[in-house]
N, C-alpha and C positions, 0 to 999 in steps of 0.2 A: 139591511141594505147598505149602508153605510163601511160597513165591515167589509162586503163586496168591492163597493167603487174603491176601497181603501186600496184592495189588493191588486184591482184594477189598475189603478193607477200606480200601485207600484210595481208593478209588472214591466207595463210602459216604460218609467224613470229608470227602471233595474235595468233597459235595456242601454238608456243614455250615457248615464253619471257613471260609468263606469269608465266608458271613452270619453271625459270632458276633455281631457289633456288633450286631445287630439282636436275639438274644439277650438280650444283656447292657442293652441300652436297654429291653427287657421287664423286666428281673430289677431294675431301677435303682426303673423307674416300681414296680412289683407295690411292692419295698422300703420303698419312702416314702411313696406317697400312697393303697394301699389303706387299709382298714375298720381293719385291722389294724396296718400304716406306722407310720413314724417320724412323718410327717406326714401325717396322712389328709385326700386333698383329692377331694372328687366328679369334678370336673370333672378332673382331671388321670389320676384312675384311670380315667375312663371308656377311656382310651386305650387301655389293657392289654387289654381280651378282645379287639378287632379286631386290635390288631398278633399276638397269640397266633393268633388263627382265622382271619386271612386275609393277613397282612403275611409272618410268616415259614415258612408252606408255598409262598407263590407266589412268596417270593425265593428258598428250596431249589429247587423244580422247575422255576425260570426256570435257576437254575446246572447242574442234572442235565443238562435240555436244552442246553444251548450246551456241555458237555463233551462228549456228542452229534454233536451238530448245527450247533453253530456260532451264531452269532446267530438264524438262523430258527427254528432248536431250545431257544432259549431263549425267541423269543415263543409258539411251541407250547406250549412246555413250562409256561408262565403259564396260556395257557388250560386248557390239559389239565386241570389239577389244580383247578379253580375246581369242576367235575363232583364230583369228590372231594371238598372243602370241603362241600357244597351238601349234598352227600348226608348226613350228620349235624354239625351244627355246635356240637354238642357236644363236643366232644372235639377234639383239636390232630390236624391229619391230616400227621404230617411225614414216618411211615413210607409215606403215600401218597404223597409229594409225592417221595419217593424211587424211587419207582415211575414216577411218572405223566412227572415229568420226564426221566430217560433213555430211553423208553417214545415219550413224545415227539421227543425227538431225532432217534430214531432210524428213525423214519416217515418223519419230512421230507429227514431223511438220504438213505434209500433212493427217495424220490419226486422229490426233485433230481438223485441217481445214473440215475433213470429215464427223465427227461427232458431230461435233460444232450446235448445236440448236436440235438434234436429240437425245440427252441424257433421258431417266426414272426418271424422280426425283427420287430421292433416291440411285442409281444405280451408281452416280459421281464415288465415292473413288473404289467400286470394277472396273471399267471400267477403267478408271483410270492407277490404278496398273496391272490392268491383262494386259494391253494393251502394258504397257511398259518392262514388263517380257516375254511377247509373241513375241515382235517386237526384244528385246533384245537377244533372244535365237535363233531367226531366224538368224539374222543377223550376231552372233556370229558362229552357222554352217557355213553360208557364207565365213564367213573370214577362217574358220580352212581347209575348202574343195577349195577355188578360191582365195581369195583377199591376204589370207599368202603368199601362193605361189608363187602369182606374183608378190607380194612386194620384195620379195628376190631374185627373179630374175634377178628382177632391180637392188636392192641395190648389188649384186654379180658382177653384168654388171659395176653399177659406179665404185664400189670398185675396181675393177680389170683396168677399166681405167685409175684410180687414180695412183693407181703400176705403170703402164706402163712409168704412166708422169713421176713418182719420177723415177723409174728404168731409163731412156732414159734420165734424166734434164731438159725434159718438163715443169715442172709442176707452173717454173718459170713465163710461159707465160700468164698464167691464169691472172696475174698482170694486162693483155690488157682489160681484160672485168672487174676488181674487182672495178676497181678504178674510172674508168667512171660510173661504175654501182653507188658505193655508193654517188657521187656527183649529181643523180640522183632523190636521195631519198630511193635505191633500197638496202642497205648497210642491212638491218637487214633482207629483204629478203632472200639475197643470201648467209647469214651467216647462220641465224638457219631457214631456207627455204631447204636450198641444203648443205652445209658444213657440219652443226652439224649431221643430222641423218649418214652421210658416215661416221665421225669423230667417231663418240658414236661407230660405230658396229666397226673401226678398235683399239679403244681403250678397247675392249673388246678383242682383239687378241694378240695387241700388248705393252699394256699400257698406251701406248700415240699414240698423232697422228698431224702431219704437220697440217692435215686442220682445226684444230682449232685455227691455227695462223694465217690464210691469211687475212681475214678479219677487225680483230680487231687489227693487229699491229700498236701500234703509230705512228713509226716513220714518215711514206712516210707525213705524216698529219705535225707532228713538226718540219720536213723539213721546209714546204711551208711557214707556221708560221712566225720561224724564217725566214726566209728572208725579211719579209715583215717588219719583226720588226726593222730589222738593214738597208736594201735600200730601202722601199718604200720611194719614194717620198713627197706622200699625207700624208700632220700631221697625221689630221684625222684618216686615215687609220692607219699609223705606232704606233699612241698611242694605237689602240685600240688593235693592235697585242697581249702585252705581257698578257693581261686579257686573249685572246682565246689561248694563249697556255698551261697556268695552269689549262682551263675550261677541256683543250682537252688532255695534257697530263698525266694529274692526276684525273681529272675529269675522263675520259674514252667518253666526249661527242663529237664526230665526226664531226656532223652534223655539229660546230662552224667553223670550217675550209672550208665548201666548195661553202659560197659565197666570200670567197677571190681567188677560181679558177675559178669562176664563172666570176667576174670581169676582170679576163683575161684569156682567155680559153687556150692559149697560154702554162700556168704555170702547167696544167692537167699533162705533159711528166712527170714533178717532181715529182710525188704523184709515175708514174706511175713504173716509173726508180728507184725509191727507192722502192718498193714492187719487183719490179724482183730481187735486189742486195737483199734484206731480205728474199726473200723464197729459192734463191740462196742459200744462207747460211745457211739457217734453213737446205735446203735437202742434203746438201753436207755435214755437223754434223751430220743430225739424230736427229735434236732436235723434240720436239713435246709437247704438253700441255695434261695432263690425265682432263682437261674438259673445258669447254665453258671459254673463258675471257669475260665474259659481264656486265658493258661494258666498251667498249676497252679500260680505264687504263690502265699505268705502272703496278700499283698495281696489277690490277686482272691479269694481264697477267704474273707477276711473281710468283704470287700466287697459280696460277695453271700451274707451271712451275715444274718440276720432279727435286728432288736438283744435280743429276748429272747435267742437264742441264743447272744451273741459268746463269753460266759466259759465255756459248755460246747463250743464249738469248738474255742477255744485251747487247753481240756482235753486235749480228744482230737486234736487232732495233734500237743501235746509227748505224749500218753502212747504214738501211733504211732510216736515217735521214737525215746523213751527203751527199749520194747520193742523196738525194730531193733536201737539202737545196742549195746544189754545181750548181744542176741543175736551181733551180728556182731566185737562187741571180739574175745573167742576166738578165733572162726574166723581173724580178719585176723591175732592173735598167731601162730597157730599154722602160718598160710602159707607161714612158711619166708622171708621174705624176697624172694619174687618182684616183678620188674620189671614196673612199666605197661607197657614196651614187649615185655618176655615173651609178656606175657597177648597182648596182642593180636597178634602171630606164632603162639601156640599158636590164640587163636581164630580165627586166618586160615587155619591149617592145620586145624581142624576144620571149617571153610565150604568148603574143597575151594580157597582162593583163594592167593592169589601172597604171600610174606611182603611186609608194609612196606606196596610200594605194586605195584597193578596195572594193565596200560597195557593199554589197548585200542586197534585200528588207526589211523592217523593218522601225521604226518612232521612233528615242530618239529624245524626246521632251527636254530636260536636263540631264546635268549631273547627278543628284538625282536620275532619272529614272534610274539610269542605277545601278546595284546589283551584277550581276557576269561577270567575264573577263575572258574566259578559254584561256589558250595558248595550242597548240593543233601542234605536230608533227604526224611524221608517226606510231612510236611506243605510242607515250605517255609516253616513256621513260629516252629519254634523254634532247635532248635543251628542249623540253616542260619544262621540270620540271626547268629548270633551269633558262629558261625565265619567268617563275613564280615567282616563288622563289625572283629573281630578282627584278619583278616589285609590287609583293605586299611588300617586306620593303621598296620599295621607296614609297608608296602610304599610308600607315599603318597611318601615322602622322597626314596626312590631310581628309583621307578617310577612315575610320575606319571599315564603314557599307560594305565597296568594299569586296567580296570576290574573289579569284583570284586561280585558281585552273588550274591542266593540265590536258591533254589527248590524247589518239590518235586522229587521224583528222576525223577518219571512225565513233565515238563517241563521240563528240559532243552531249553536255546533250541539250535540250529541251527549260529551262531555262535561254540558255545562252545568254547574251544580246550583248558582243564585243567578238568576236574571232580572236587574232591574230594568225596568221599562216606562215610560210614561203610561199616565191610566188609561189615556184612550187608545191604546195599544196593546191593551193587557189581554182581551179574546185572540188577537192574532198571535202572540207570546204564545199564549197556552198551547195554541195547536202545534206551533213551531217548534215547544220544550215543553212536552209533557213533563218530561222527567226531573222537572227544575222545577227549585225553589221561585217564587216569582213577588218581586217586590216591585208595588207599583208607586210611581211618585209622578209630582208634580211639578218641581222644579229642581233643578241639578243646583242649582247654586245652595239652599236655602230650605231644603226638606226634611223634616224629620225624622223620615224612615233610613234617612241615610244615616243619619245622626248616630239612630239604633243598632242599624246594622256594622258601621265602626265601630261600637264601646261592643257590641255581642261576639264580634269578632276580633276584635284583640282581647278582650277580656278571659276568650277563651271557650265562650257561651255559644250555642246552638240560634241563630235567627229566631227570633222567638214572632208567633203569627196571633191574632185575635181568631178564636174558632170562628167556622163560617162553613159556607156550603163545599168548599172544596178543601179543606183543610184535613192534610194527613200527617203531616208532620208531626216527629214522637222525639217526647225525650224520656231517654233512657230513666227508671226509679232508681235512682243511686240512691243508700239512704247516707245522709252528712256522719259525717266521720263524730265518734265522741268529743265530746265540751268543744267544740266546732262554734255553739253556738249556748248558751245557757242563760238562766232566770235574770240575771244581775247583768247582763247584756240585750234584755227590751225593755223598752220603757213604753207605754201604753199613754192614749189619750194627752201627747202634747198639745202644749199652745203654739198656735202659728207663728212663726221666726221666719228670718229671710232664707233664701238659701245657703247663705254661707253660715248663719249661724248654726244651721241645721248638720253643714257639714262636720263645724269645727265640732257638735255637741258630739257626731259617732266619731269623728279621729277620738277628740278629750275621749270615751268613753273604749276603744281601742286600747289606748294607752291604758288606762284606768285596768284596763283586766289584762294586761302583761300581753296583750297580743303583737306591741308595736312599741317604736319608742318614740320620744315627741315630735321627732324632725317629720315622720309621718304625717302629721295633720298638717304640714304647712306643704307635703306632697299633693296631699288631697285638694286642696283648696286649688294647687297651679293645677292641678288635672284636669278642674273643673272648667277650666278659664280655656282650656287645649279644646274640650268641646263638651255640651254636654251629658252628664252620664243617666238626664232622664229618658229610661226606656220605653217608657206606655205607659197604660193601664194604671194609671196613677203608682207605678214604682219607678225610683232612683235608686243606683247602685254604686253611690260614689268612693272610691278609692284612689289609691297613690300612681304617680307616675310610674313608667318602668324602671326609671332609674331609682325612685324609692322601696326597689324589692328589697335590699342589703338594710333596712332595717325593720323587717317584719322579723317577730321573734316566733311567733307560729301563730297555723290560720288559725282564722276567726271571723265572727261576725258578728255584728249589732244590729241591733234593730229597733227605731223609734217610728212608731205611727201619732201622722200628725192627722186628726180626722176631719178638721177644715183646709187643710192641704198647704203644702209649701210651693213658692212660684221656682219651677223651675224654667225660666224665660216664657212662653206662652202655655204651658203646662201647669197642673198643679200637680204633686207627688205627694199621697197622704202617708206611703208609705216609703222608709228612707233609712235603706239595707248599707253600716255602713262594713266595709270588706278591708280583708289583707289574707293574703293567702304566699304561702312557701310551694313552689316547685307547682305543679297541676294540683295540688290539696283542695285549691276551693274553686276547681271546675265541677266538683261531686255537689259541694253547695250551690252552683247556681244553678245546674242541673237540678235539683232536687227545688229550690225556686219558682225553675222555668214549668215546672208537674203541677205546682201550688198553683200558680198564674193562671194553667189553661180551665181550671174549676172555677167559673162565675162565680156562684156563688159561695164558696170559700174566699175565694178575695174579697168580695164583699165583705163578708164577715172579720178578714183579717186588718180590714179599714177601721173595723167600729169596736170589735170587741177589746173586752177590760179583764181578761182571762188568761194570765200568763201561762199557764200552765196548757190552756188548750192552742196555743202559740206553739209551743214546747215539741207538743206533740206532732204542729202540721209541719215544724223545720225538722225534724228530727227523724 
């Protein structure tokens, strides 16, 4: 069910957030140059009721139609809705234009599907165009005689319920369903889904309007933030806070804050109590915004702030903060100390989905194979981009050919060969990119799978997956090249050391069997600190920078198993593979690694056993 309304509602937004700019160029002009403005200019407001009453219903329902229909469903889908316009032009008809557009599409759709193979050579282009002028005019009757009408009957109904709440102090409450909604996934749904169309028609009456603040207010979000950043517990966690509050409260990207409520469901009241204390205050001012904040930044949101308004805005989104933050201090004290990457295996395990990361069918034979990385949110607009953005300048240096790009999750190109995705999105990923590798995470800033998937992809290595119900991913059986790896390069049954000591013991030990020379272990060591090189499964595979390839004297590799395990940051690695390889030589060895890894119980065995010789045989 959830999976449903998802799509539902992103159906909806898919139709909005495409045209916000168009939006926001309303909300700019209404700002400055009505009666009212900063600068009140005739001639430049006149602009404002046309782009409201016929510019941005017939760029929604031209986009309804072509998610439809394709481009002929997006010229249907223009006309269709002009019926609707016509028919009261009073009023913003966007909830029609959401109708009349997929409505559209999907005629032309079906009348293409109909006469598809049945065409007159020759006859194409007039058939064609007649077809979509005919369907288009029909449709557009439609809307001016039924579909107007009952759009604003609606929209008259919300509206008026909307009053009531502001009229009564209602309207506070709505904070019960926004805020679970958007840690849902459901956040851009129920903004330019249900908020904006009511928002657009009472900012046509009244200037501005409350409901374009519910959704997008920072604060309840840099509440929970802040908390996490000054009492969480977990390093981990607490380092990674002050990046997501600059992503999220300057950024405008939401989405970063809600696998830290996620991790403890507990912390949700804070989000929820600082959205009641901020629309509180919004409706008890009369504050309101003349157009969309998207997305939700300070910035935008002061931006399309009315200037009488700015000082009781700022008000009320420090005091939606300061009541989050108040709220959620406690709770995060009282956590226990739980791990960002905890949380999100427990929330992985209450999605029903695979810990870490999830692979969907598909064959990367190597790293090389692999070409495009889409990161892929609800919108396509926000953490996508930003987790992109992110992991292509970390990759740029060493992987130049990688292209890394975002999208919505329902869009997913063809082409794509890794799709990372957040986990409560990873059923709609799969349908969207069967054919893709699928890594699901939890937080773009701070996740480990990403971690993996940089050292597996610059390293040279194939994405390596935990088996699991959909797991088809195959690495090739190369077998490792000779004295690649030998007796007098494992050592068995260590004592637990730090990480660095662990590192420097396989560089010293590199050196030691002429595979490297000293300046190497002091590669290894900055390598580590760049990010790092623990993979899973209780394996590390630490190795030199790129720029310390010019002293590797030929591959090789070591191998020390520590059977109480080494901390590599919230990991332990009992096992700790250390590497140097010449040219592609030791992509065959971690190939032949990543074969050892998918057999449970051989790993197991290769944790505890005291049998060099049966080691020998499993790298070899």
């Amino acid at each position: 069910m959830k999976d449903k309304v998802q799509r539902f509602g992103k159906f909806l937004s898919g139709m909005v957030m495409p045209n916000i700019g168009a939006l926001i160029a309303f909300g700019f002009l209404a700002a400055l140059f009505i009666d009212t403005g900063w600068i009140p200019n005739k001639g430049f407001s006149s602009m404002v009721g046309p782009m409201l009453t016929y510019l941005i219903p017939v760029l929604i329902a031209s986009t309804g139609g072509r998610m439809i229909g394709g481009d002929r469903g997006r010229v249907v889908g223009a006309i269709a809705v002009i019926g609707a316009i016509m028919s009261n032009t009073d009023i913003t008809m966007l909830m029609a234009a959401m109708v009349m557009g997929p409505l559209a599409g999907f005629c032309i759709k079906k009348f293409d599907e109909a006469i598809e193979g049945r065409m007159p050579a020759g006859f194409e282009m007039l058939i064609n165009n007649f077809s979509a002028g005919l369907i288009g005019m029909l449709l557009a009757m439609l809307g001016y005689v039924l579909i107007g009408p009952i759009m604003s009957g609606i929209l008259s109904i919300l509206s008026g319920g909307v009053n009531i709440l502001v009229d009564k102090g209602l309207l506070p409450l709505v904070a019960v369903f926004i805020e679970p909604a958007k840690v849902l996934f459901l956040n851009n749904a129920i903004n330019h889904g249900v908020f904006t169309p009511i928002a657009t028609a009472q900012v046509t009456e009244f200037g501005k309007s409350i409901m374009y603040m519910l959704e997008p207010n920072p604060g309840p979000g840099l509440g929970v933030l802040l908390a996490y950043m000054f009492f969480c517990k977990d390093k981990t966690t607490r380092d990674s806070a002050p990046g997501a509050v600059i992503i999220h409260f300057l950024g405008g990207i939401h989405e970063i804050y809600f696998p830290y409520i996620l991790m403890n469901p507990a912390v949700l009241i804070a989000p929820i109590l600082g959205s009641v204390a901020g629309i509180f205050w919004f409706n008890m001012t009369g504050c309101g915004l003349v157009g969309p904040a998207s997305p939700g930044s300070i910035f935008a949101y002061m931006m399309m702030t009315p200037g009488t308004d700015m000082i009781k805005v700022l008000a009320g989104v420090a005091l939606s903060a300061g009541v989050s933050f108040a709220v959620a201090s406690p709770l995060v004290k009282m956590a226990g100390g739980k791990s960002l990457e905890e949380a999100q295996n427990e929330m992985a395990d209450m999605k029903a989905k695979a810990k870490g990361q999830t692979v969907v069918p598909g064959t990367i034979e190597k790293a090389s194979a692999v070409k495009k990385i889409v990161f892929a949110c609800d919108a396509g607009m926000g953490s996508s981009a930003m987790g992109a953005t992110k992991f292509r300048n970390r990759v740029k240096g060493n992987r130049p050919d990688l292209t890394v790009i975002n999208t919505s999750v329902d869009n997913i190109p063809a082409d794509c060969d890794i799709a990372v995705v957040q986990t409560t999105l990873a059923e709609r990923a799969k349908k969207s990119a069967p054919q893709a590798q699928l890594i699901t995470i939890g937080n773009f800033l701070a996740d480990p799978a990403l971690d993996a998937l940089y050292v597996q992809l610059t390293t040279g290595d194939a994405p390596a997956a935990p088996v699991g119900e959909n797991t088809e991913i195959t690495i090739p059986d190369v077998p490792i090249k000779k004295q690649v790896i030998i007796a007098e390069g494992i050592k068995l049954g260590c004592s637990p050391v730090s990480k660095e000591e662990a590192i420097q013991a396989a560089g010293e030990r590199l050196e030691a069997l002429g595979y490297v020379d000293g300046t190497y272990v002091t590669a290894m060591q900055e390598r580590e600190k760049l990010v790092s090189t623990y993979i899973g499964m209780g394996v590390a595979i630490p190795h030199g920078t790129t720029q310390a390839k010019g002293t590797v004297k030929k591959t090789g590799i070591v191998f020390f198993q520590y059977p109480e395990g080494v901390d590599f940051g919230a990991e332990k690695a009992q096992l700790v593979f250390g590497i140097a390889g010449i040219g592609d030589e030791h992509l065959d060895l971690l190939s032949k690694l990543c074969t050892l890894l998918e057999d449970p119980a051989r790993l197991e065995t290769l944790k505890t056993t005291d049998d060099v010789d049966w080691v020998l045989e499993q790298l070899s």
